[in-house]
C-alpha positions as CSV (number, residue, x, y, z in Angstrom):
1,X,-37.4,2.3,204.0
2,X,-38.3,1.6,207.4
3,X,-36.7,-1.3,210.0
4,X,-39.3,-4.3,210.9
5,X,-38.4,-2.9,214.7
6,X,-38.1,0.9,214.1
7,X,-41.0,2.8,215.6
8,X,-42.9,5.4,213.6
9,X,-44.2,8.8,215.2
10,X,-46.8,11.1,213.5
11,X,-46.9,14.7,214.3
12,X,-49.3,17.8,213.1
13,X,-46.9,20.4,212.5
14,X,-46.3,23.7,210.3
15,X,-50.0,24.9,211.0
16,X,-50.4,28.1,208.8
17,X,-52.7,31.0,209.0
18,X,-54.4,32.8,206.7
19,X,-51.6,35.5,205.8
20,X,-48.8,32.4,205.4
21,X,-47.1,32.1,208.4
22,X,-46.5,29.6,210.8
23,X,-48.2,29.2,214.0
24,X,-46.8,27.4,216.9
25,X,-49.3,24.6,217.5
26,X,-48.5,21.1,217.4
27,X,-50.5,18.0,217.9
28,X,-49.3,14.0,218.4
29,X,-50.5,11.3,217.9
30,X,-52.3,9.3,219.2
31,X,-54.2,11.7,220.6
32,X,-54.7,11.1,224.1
33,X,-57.6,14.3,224.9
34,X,-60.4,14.4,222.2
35,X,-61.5,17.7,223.5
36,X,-58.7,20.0,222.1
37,X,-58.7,23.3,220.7
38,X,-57.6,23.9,216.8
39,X,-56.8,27.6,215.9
40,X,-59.8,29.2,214.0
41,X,-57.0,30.9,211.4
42,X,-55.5,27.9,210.1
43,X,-55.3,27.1,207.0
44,X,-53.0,23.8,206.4
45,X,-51.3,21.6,208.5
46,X,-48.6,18.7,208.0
47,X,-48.3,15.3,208.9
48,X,-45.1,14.7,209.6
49,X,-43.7,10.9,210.0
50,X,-40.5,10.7,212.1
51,X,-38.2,7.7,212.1
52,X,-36.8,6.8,215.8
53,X,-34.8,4.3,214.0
54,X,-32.9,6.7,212.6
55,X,-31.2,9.9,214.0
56,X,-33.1,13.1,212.5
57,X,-34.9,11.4,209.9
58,X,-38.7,11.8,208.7
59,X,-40.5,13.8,206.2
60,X,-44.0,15.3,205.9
61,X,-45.9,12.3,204.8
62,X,-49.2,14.6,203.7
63,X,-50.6,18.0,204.4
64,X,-54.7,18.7,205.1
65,X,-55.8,21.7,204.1
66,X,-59.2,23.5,205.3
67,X,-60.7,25.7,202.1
68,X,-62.2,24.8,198.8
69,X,-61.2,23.3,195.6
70,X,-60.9,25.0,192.0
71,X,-58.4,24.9,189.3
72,X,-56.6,27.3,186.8
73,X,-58.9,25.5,184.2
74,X,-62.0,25.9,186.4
75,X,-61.0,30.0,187.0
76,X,-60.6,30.2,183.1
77,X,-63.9,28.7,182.5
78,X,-65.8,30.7,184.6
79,X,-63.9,33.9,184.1
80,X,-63.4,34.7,187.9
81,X,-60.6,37.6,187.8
82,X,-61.3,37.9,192.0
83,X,-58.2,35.7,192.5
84,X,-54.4,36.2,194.0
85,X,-52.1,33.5,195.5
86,X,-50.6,33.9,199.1
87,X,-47.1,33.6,197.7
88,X,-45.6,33.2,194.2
89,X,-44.5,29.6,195.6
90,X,-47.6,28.3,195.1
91,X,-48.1,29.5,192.3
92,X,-44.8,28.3,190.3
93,X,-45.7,24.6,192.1
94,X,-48.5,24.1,189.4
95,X,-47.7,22.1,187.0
96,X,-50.8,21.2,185.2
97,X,-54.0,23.3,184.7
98,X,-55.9,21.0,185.8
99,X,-53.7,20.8,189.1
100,X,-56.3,20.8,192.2
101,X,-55.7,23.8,194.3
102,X,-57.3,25.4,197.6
103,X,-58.0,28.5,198.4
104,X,-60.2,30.5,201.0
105,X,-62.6,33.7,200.9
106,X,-61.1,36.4,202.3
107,X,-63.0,39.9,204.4
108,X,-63.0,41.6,200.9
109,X,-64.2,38.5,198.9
110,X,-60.9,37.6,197.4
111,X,-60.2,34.3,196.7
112,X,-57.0,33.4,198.0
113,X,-55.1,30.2,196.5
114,X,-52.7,29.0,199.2
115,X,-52.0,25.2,198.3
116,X,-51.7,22.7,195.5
117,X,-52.9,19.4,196.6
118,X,-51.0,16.3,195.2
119,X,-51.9,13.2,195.8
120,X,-52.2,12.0,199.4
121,X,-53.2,15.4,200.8
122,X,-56.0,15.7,202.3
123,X,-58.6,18.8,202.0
124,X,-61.4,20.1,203.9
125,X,-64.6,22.8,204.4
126,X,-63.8,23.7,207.4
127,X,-61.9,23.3,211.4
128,X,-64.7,21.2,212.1
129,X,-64.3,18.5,209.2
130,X,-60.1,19.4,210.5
131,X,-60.9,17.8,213.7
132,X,-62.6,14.7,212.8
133,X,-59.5,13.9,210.5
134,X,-57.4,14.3,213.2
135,X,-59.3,12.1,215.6
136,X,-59.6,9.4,212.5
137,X,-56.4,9.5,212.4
138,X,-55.5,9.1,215.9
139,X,-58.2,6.1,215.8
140,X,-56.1,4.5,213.4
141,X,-52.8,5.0,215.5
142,X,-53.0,1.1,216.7
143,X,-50.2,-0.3,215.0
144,X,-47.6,1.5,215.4
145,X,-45.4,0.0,212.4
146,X,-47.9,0.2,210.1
147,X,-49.2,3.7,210.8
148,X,-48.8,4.9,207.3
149,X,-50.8,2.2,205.6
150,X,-53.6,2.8,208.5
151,X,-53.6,6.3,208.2
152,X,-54.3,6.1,204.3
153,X,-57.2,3.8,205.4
154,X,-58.3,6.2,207.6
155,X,-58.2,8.6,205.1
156,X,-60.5,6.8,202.5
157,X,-63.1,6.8,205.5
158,X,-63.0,10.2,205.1
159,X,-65.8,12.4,203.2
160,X,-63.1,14.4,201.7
161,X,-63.6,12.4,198.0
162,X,-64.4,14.5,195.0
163,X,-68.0,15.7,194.0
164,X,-69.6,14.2,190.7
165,X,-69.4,17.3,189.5
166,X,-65.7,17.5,189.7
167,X,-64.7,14.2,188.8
168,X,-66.4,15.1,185.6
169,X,-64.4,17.9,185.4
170,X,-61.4,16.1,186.0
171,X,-62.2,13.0,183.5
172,X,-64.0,15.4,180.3
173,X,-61.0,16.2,178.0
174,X,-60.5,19.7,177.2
175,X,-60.7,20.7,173.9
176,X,-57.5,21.8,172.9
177,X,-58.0,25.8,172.8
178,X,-59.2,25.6,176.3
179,X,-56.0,24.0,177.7
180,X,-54.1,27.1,175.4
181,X,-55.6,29.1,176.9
182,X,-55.5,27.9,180.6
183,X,-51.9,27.4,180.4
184,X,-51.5,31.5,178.8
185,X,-53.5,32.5,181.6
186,X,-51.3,30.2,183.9
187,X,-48.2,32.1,182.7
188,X,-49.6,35.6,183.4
189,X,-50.3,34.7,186.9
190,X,-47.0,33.4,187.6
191,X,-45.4,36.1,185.6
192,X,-48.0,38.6,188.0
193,X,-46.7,36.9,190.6
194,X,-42.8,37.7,190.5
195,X,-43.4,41.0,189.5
196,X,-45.0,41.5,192.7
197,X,-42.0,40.7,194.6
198,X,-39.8,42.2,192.2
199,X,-41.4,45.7,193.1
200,X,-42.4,45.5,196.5
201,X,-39.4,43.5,197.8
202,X,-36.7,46.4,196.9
203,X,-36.7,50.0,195.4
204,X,-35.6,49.1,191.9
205,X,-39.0,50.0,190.6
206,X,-40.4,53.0,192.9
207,X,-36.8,54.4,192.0
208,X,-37.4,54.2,188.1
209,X,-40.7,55.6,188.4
210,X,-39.5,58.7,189.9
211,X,-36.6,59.2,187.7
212,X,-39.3,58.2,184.7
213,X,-41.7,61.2,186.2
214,X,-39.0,63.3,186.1
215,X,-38.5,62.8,182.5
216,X,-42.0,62.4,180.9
217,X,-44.7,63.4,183.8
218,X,-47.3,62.4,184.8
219,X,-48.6,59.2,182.4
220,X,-51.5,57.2,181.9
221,X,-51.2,53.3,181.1
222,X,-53.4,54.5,177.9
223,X,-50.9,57.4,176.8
224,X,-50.1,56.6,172.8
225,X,-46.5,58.4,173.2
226,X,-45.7,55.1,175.3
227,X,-45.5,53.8,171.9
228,X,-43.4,55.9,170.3
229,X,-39.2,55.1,169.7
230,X,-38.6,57.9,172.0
231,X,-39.7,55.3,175.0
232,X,-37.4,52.9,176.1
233,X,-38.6,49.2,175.6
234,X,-37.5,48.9,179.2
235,X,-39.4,51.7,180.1
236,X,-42.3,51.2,178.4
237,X,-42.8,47.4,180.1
238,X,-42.0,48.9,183.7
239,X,-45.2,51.3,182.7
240,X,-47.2,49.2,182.1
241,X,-46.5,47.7,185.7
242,X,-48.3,50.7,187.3
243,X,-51.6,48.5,188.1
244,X,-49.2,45.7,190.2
245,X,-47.6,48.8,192.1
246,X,-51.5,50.1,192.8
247,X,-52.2,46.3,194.1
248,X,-49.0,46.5,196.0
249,X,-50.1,49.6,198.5
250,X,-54.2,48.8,198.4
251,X,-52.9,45.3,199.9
252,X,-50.6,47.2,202.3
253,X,-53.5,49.6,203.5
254,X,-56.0,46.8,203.9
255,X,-53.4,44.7,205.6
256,X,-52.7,47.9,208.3
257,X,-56.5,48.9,207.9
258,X,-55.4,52.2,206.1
259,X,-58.9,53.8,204.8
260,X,-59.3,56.0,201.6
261,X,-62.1,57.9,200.0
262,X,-62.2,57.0,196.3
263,X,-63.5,59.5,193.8
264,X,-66.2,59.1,191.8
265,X,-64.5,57.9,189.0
266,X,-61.4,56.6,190.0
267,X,-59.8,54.7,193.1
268,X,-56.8,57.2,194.4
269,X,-53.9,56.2,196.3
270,X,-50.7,58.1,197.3
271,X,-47.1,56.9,198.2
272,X,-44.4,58.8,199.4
273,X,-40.4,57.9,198.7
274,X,-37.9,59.9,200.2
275,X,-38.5,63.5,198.7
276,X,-41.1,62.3,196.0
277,X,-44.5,61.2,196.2
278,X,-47.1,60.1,193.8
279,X,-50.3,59.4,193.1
280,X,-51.3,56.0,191.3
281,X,-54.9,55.6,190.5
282,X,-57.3,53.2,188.1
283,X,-59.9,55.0,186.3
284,X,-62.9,53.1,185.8
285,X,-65.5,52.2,182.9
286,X,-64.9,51.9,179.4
287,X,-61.1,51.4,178.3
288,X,-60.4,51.8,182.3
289,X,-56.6,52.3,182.7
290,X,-54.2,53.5,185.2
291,X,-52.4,56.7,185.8
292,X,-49.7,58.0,188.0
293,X,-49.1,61.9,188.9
294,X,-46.2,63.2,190.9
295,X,-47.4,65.5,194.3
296,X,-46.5,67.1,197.0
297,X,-45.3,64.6,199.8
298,X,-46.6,64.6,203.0
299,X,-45.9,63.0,206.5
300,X,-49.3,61.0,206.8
301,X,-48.9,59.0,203.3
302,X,-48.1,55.7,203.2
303,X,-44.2,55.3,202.6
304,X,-43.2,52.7,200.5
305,X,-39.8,52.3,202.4
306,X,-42.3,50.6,205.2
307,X,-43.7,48.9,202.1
308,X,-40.4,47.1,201.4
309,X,-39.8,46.6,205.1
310,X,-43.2,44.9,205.6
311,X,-43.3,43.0,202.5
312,X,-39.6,41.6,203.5
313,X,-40.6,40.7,207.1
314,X,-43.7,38.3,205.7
315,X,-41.6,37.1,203.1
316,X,-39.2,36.2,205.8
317,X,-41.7,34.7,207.9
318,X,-43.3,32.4,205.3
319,X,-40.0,30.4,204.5
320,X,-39.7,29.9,208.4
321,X,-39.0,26.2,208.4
322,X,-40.2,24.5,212.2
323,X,-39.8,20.9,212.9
């Protein structure tokens, strides 16, 4: 691939935050100042190998990435349902259910899955453990032709190895239900996923909904006339989508630090569109379901028009590519 005389540069580049965008900071190596700073919000960041051999070539030889380590078999297993992926990306990049992936804790204890990691990549606790892989890895900068091979040295010197516990989870066969199972549950969130941005990156939906309301009413995810012929099959899936557009403005209020007052038996809250408004809310307990009323708009709802706008913006912002 590489010239016997060609010289090989390693850069840190593509840092990413916690919400999915990329940061400008850059490190090289070898690093000549051990006492540098990383920023406490990031989240990944890629080594990338150039090739001054070449004109413009080079690739992103691995990635590190600072969170913990689960599984879609792993979530199945132990039923955790506190779960979301930072883009639908990630999640159509799994292949297997067994696939290693990383997430971190967010402020309102959501795990949030934001990498696969093949092989090669590197992952980590925390900016601390990020640091002394970078500094290993600027150790190992000596020969500059074989910087590759050294790195993935350096790497092995690294406490980022599996625990016994998961390396029996990764060598114990599954019994065959289990990995049914996984890979139902796989689909679902992948299929959660694009309906996600199918609703929140246009009008398509909020648009239906009103012309829906102004047919039937006010509905209930629950209602047993859903069922009947009367219902359009297309209308009746796009119904049962009313819990991904709840998800869709909570996430937008916690992401602007919007604050609402649940009730006592349900969590409320109220989107505007033009001249409609509505009210989507999940009742809890027993056979908990969601429900949707048409009100009386007013200026201090959220509108979902910023919605689309913001939702477009970090869309926009995550396929930012940077070199």
């Amino acid at each position: 691939m590489f010239g016997f005389n060609d010289k090989v540069t390693l850069t840190g580049i593509n840092t990413i935050n916690q919400n999915g965008e990329i940061i400008d900071y850059i490190i090289s190596f070898p690093i000549t100042d051990y006492d540098f700073d990383i920023p406490e919000e990031t989240i990944q960041i890629s080594i990338f190998e150039g090739h001054l051999g070449r004109e413009n070539y080079g690739y992103t030889a691995f990635k590190i990435c600072v969170g913990e380590i689960t599984s879609i078999e792993e979530i199945c297993e132990k039923q955790n349902n506190n779960i979301k992926f930072l883009n639908k990306d990630i999640a159509k990049s799994i292949k297997n259910v067994d696939d290693k992936l990383c997430y971190y804790e967010d402020k309102d204890g959501k795990y949030i899955i934001f990498a696969r990691i093949d092989d090669g990549d590197v992952y980590v606790k925390d900016i601390r453990e990020l640091k002394k892989v970078l500094i290993t890895i600027s150790n190992n900068f000596e020969n500059i032709q074989s910087a590759v091979t050294n790195i993935r040295k350096a790497k092995e010197q690294i406490d980022y190895s599996l625990t016994d516990e998961d390396q029996k989870i990764t060598e114990k066969r599954r019994e065959m239900c289990k990995k049914e199972r996984s890979k139902s549950i796989l689909e679902e969130i992948i299929n959660h996923s694009n309906a996600i941005d199918e609703i929140s990156m246009n009008y398509y939906y909020i648009n239906w909904l009103k012309t829906f309301t102004d047919m039937y009413g006010d509905f209930c995810t629950n209602d047993e006339w859903l069922q009947d012929e009367r219902v359009d099959e297309k209308d009746r899936n796009n119904a049962k989508k009313l819990d991904i557009l709840y998800d869709i403005i909570d996430e937008y209020a916690s992401e602007k630090r919007l604050v609402f007052t649940p009730n006592d038996n349900a969590n409320e809250l109220s989107v505007r569109y033009i001249n409609s408004a509505f009210k989507i809310g999940f009742m809890v307990g027993q056979g908990g379901f969601f429900y949707c009323q048409r009100i009386t708009p007013d200026e201090q709802m959220i509108d979902f028009v910023d919605i689309v706008k913001y939702t477009q913006k970090k869309q926009t912002k995550t396929r930012k590519k940077t070199i």
